[in-house]
C-alpha positions in Angstrom: -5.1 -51.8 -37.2 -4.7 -48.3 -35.8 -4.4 -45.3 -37.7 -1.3 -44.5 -39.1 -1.0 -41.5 -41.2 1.3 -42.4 -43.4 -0.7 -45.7 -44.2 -3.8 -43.9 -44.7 -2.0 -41.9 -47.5 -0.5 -44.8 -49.4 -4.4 -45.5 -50.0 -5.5 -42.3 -50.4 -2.6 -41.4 -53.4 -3.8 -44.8 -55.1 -7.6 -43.9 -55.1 -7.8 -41.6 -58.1 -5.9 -44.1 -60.5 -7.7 -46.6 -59.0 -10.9 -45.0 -60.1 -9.1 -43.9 -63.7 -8.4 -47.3 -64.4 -11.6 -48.9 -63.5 -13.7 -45.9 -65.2 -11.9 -43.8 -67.6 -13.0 -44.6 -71.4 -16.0 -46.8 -70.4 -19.1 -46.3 -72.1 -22.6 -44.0 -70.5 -24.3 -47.6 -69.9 -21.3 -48.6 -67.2 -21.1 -44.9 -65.9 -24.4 -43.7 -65.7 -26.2 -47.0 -64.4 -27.0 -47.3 -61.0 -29.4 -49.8 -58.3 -32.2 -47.9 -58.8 -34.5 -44.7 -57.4 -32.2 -42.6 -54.8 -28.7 -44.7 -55.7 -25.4 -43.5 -57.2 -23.9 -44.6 -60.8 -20.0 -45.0 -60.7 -20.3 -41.2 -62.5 -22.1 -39.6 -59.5 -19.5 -41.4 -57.3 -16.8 -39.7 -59.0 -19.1 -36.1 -58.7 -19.5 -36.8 -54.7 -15.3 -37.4 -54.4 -14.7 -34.1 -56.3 -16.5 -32.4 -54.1 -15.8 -33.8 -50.9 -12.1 -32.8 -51.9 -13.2 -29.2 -51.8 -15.3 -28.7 -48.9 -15.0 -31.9 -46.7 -11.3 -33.3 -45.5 -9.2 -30.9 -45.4 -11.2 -27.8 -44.9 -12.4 -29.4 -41.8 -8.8 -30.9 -40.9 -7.9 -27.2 -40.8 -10.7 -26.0 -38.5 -9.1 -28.5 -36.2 -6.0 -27.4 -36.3 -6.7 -23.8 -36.5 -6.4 -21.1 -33.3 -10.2 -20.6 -34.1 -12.4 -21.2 -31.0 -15.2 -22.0 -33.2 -14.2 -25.6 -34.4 -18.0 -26.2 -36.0 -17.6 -27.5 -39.7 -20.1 -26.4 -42.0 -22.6 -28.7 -42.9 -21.6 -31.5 -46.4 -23.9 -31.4 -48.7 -23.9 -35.0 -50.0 -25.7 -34.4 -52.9 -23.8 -31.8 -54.0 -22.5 -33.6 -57.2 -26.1 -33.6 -58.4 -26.4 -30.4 -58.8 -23.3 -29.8 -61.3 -22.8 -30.3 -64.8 -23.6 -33.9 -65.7 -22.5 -33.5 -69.2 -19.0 -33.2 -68.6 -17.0 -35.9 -69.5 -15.5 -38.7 -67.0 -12.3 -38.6 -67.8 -12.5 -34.7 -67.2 -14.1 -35.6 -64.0 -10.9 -37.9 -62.9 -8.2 -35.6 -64.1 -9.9 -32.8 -61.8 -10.1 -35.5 -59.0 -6.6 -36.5 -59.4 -5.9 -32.8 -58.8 -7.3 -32.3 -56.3 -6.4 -35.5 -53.9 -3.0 -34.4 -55.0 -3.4 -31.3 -53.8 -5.4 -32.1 -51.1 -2.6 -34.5 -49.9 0.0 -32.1 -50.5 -1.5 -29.9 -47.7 -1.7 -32.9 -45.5 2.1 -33.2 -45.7 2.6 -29.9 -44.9 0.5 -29.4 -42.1 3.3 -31.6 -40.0 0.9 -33.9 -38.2 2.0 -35.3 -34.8 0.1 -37.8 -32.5 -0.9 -35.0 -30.3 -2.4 -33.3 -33.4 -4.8 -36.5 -34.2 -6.5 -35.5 -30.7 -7.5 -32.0 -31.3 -11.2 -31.4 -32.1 -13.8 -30.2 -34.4 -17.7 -30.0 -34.1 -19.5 -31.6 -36.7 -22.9 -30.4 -37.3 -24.8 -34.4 -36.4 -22.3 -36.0 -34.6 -21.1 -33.6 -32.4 -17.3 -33.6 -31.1 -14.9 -35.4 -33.5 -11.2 -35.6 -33.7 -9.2 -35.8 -36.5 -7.6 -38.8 -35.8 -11.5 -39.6 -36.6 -11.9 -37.5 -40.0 -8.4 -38.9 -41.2 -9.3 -42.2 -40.9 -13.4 -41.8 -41.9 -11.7 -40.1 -44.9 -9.7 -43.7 -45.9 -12.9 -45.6 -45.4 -15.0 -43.5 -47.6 -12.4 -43.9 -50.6 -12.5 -47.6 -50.1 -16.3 -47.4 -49.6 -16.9 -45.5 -52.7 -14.1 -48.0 -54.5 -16.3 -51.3 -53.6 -19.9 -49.2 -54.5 -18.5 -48.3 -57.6 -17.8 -51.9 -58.5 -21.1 -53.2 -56.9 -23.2 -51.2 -59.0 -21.3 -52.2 -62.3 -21.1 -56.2 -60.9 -25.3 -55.6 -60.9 -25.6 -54.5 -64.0 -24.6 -58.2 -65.2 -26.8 -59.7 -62.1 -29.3 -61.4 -64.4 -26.4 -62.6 -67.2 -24.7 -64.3 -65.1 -27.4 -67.6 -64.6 -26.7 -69.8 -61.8 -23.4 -68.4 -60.8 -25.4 -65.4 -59.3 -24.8 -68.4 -56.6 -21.4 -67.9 -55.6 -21.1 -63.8 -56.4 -22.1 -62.4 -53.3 -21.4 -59.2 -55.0 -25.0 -59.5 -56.3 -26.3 -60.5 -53.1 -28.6 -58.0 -51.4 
């Protein structure tokens, strides 16, 4: 499929109550468990999202679309979320995520994207030249990315209830 922008929305709308239903009300043991030393619980997932929505897609989406003849984005700090308040609540945490993506996708609308637009180009700081075309779409499969980890790191927290059946789950698989 190629990008459409208007596709890429309809996901990117659904992701916060997609994340409110599978998250919101759930105890610490389902949000704070991960896969281990260096991994993400479902409650650091939701940390990472907030932040990306204020420093990551749209920021850069304007630096490509800007005047500007610098088009470098400024470095993401991926680990931003671990560095905040882990004490606040989830649900908190969603309702400031659903915020933002709406927000966030407000601005979208309004920056009238054409197909020439999807061509124009930004430097990120490891990859080099980008266009947005490229951040639009890596934008998409980083909600849906985040969406399956979240559910792979609950799924494994049942890995060694679930007996033989562990057989046919390939969610457990390694």
């Amino acid at each position: 499929m190629e990008f459409e922008i208007n596709q890429s929305v309809a996901i990117l709308s659904r992701t916060p109550d997609t994340l409110a239903t599978l998250l919101d009300g759930l105890t610490d043991d389902w949000l704070t468990s991960d896969e281990g030393e260096n991994t993400w619980s479902p409650y650091d997932v939701v940390g990472h999202l907030i932040h990306g929505e204020l420093t990551d897609w749209i920021p850069r989406a304007r630096i490509i679309l800007s005047e500007s003849e610098d088009k470098s984005f400024q470095p993401f700090d991926r680990f931003a979320q671990m560095n905040t308040d882990a004490n606040r609540p989830v649900g908190e945490l969603l309702q400031e995520f659903k915020k933002l993506r709406t927000q966030n996708l407000e601005e979208l609308r309004n920056m009238r994207i054409e197909e020439a637009d999807l061509s124009k180009e930004g430097k990120h700081p490891e990859f080099g030249t980008v266009n947005l075309r490229q951040l639009l779409s890596t934008w998409v499969v980083h909600d849906l990315g985040h969406i399956a980890q979240i559910s792979r790191v609950m799924a494994r927290q049942y890995s060694s209830e679930v007996g033989p059946w562990s057989a046919y789950l390939g969610i457990l698989k390694k």
